[in-house]
C-alpha positions, -999 to 999 in steps of 0.1 A, spaced: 499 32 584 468 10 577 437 22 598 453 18 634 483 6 634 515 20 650 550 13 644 579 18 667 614 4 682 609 -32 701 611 -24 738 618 -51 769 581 -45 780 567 -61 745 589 -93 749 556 -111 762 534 -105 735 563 -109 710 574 -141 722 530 -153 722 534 -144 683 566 -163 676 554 -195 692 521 -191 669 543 -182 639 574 -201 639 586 -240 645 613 -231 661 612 -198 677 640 -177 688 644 -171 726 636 -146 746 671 -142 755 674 -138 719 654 -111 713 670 -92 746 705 -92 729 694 -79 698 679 -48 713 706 -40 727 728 -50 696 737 -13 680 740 -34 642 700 -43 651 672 -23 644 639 -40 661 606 -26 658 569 -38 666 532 -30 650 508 -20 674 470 -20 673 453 1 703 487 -2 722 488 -39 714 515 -62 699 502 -71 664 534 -77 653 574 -76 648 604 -77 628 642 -74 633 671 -64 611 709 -66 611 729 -30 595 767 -40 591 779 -11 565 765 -13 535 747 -46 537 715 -55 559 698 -87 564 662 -91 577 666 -113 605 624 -120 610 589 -106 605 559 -122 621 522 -110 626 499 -121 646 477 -148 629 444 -129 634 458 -99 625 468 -111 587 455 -97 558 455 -61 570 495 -53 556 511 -54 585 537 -76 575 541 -49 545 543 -25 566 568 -37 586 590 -47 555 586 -13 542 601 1 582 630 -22 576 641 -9 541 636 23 552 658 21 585 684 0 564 690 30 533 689 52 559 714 40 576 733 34 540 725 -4 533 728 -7 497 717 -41 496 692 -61 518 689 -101 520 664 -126 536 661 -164 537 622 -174 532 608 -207 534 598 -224 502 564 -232 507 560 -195 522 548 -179 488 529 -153 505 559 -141 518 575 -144 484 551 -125 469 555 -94 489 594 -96 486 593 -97 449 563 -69 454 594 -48 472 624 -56 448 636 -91 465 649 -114 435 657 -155 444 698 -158 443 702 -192 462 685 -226 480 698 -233 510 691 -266 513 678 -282 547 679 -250 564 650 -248 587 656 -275 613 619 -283 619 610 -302 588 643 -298 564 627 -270 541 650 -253 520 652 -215 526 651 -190 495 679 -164 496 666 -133 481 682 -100 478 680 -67 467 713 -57 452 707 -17 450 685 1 470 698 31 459 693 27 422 672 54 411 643 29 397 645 11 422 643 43 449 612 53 428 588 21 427 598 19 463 583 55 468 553 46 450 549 13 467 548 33 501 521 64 485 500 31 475 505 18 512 495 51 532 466 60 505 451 28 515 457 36 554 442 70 547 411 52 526 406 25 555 405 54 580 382 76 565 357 43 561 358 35 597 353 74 603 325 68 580 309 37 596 316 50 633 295 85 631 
C-alpha cells in the first residue's frame, strides 16, 4: 500500500530473509522450522511485505473459529517508519473477519509502546499482564484484544483507518512520480 510495497502469502523461498529480520527484531526468535510448520498449518495465515521483490517484512496469524491471535509482526529495522508494520496489521484483520474471527488477541511487550500505539490506533484494548513472559529479560507481555470486529463502529473506523492508509500510499506515489520525471 505505501509507495512500493507488496503484500502476499509467506512462501519457503522468503525463509532466508525472514529469518535475517527475526534475529534483528527479536531476543529469541522462532525457528526456521517454526516458521515451515506454520505455512503449512491450514489455522495459519502468513504473509510478507516486499519492497522491489525484497523481504521488508512479516507477520503470522492463527484462525481457530471465531477467534484469531496474531502470532508476530516484524519489519525490517531500516525499513521502519514507512507503515509497514500497519500495513501488515491491517492484512491480518482483514484475513481474520474474512475468515469469520470475531475477535483478535496479541501479547506485546511492555516497553514496546510503539507497538501499543498502533494496536490501540486499530481497536486493540489491554485485558491482562502476563507476567515474566518473554524469556529473554522477564518482561511482562500485554494481552490486548479486540472483542468485536464485526461491530458496526468498529467495521467503520476500521474502513476509514484503511482509506487514510492507501490515500497516503497514493500521496507517497504520486511524489516520487513527481521527484523521478
Amino acid at each position: 500500500m505505501i509507495q512500493g510495497v507488496t503484500i502476499e502469502r509467506m512462501k519457503p523461498s522468503d525463509m532466508p530473509k525472514v529469518m535475517e529480520i527475526e534475529k534483528q527484531c527479536f531476543a529469541t526468535p522462532w525457528h526456521e522450522s517454526a516458521y515451515l510448520t506454520e505455512l503449512s498449518n491450514r489455522s495459519a495465515y502468513y504473509i510478507v511485505a516486499k519492497i522491489g521483490g525484497r523481504v521488508v517484512g512479516y507477520a503470522g496469524l492463527w484462525i481457530i473459529m471465531e477467534e484469531s491471535h496474531i502470532t508476530t509482526i516484524g519489519v525490517d529495522p531500516l525499513e521502519r517508519g514507512k507503515k509497514i508494520g500497519e500495513q501488515l496489521l491491517v492484512a491480518m484483520l482483514e484475513e481474520a473477519m474474512d475468515r469469520g474471527a470475531r475477535r483478535v488477541t496479541l501479547e506485546v511487550r511492555e516497553s514496546n509502546t510503539v507497538a501499543q500505539n498502533l494496536y490501540r490506533k486499530y481497536g486493540f484494548t489491554p485485558a491482562a499482564i502476563r507476567r515474566g513472559y518473554y524469556t529473554d529479560n522477564n518482561e511482562n507481555a500485554i494481552v490486548m484484544w479486540i472483542n468485536n470486529m464485526f461491530d458496526p463502529d468498529y467495521r467503520a473506523k476500521f474502513e476509514s483507518f484503511k482509506e487514510i492508509l492507501q490515500k497516503e500510499a497514493e500521496d507517497s506515489e504520486a511524489t516520487a512520480e513527481v521527484e523521478f520525471h
